[in-house]
Each structure stands twice: as C-alpha cells, then as structure tokens.
N, C-alpha and C positions, 0 to 999 in steps of 0.2 A: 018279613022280607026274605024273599029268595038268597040263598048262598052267594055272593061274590069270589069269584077267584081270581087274582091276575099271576101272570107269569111275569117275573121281573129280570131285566135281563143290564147289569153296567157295566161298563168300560170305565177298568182303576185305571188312574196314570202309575206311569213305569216306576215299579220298586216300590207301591202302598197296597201293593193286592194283601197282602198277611195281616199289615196292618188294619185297614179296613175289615177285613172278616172277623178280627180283633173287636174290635170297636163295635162292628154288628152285633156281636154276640153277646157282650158283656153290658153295650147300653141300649141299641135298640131292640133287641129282641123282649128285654123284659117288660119293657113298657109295652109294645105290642103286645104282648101277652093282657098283660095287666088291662087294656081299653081292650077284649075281647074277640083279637085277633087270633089266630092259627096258623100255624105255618107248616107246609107242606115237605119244605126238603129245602138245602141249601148246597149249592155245588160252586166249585170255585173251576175254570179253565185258563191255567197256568197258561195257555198256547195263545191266545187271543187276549189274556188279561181281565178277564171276568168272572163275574162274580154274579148268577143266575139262582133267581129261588121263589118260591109259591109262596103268597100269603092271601089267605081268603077271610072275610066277615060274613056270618049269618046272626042279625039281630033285629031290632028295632027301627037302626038306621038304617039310610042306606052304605053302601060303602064309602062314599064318596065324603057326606056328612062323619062317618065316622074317625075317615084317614084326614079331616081338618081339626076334629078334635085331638089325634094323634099329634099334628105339626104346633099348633095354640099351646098342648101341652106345656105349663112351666117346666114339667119333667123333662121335657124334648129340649127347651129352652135350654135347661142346668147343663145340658150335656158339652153344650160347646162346641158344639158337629157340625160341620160346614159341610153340606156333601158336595160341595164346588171345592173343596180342596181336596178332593179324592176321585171325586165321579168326570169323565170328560162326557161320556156319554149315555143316556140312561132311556132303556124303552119300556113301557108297561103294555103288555096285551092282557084283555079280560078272556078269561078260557073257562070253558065250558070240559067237564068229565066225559069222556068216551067210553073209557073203559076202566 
C-alpha cells in the first residue's frame, strides 16, 4: 500500500487546548505508534485554539482499515478519551508530499 498522509487540523474548546496536547501525547501518541503509524510534526495555535498535526500509514492496510483498528483498540478503549469533550471542531485532509 502507498503511504497515507493526512493533515489534521481541531478546534479545543476554550481553556483544554494544554490539556488535550497533554493527553495526546501521553495516550494517543503511543498507541499510534504501537499500530504502526508515524507522525509527522505537531503544532498547537494558541490564537484560534488548535491543535494541527501529520499522521501517515504505509502498510498492509489501508489507512483507513488501519485508523478503525486504532478506535476498536481495547487500548483506545482504556483511555477514557472522549474527543467530544475537548474537540468542537475537527478536519482531516489527505496530503500528498510536494517537497
């Protein structure tokens, strides 16, 4: 399978932006790691309240197959993350490398 990339782009509600990069870092990052994701760069804009960052798969599956084994996770499960109690707004575009 060709490389997937998406650019993810959320809108925290007011005053979890820290929290949530928190939370990202400490429980979702690992397990995406762990189901054979990669992640590209993570930026937080304090000005609009977001929280923007690359995560791509190149595997067996496809991405799509692979980011529902990611949510099915019991591990996903354990964490207790609601991302409706943090995200108001949330956009995934799939990107392509230019340079």
């Amino acid at each position: 399978m060709p490389k997937t990339t998406q650019l993810r782009t959320y809108t925290v509600r007011e005053g979890l932006l820290d929290e949530w990069v928190k939370r990202w870092k400490e429980e979702i990052v690992p397990l995406r790691l762990e189901l054979g994701f990669t992640l590209g760069g993570a930026w937080v804009d304090r000005e609009h309240n977001q929280f923007v960052w690359l995560i791509s798969y190149e595997g067996p599956e496809t991405f799509a197959e692979r980011n529902a084994l990611y949510w099915s996770s019991p591990k996903r499960d354990a964490m207790g993350l609601d991302p409706d109690d943090y995200l108001v707004r949330t956009e995934e575009r799939t990107v392509e490398l230019a340079y």
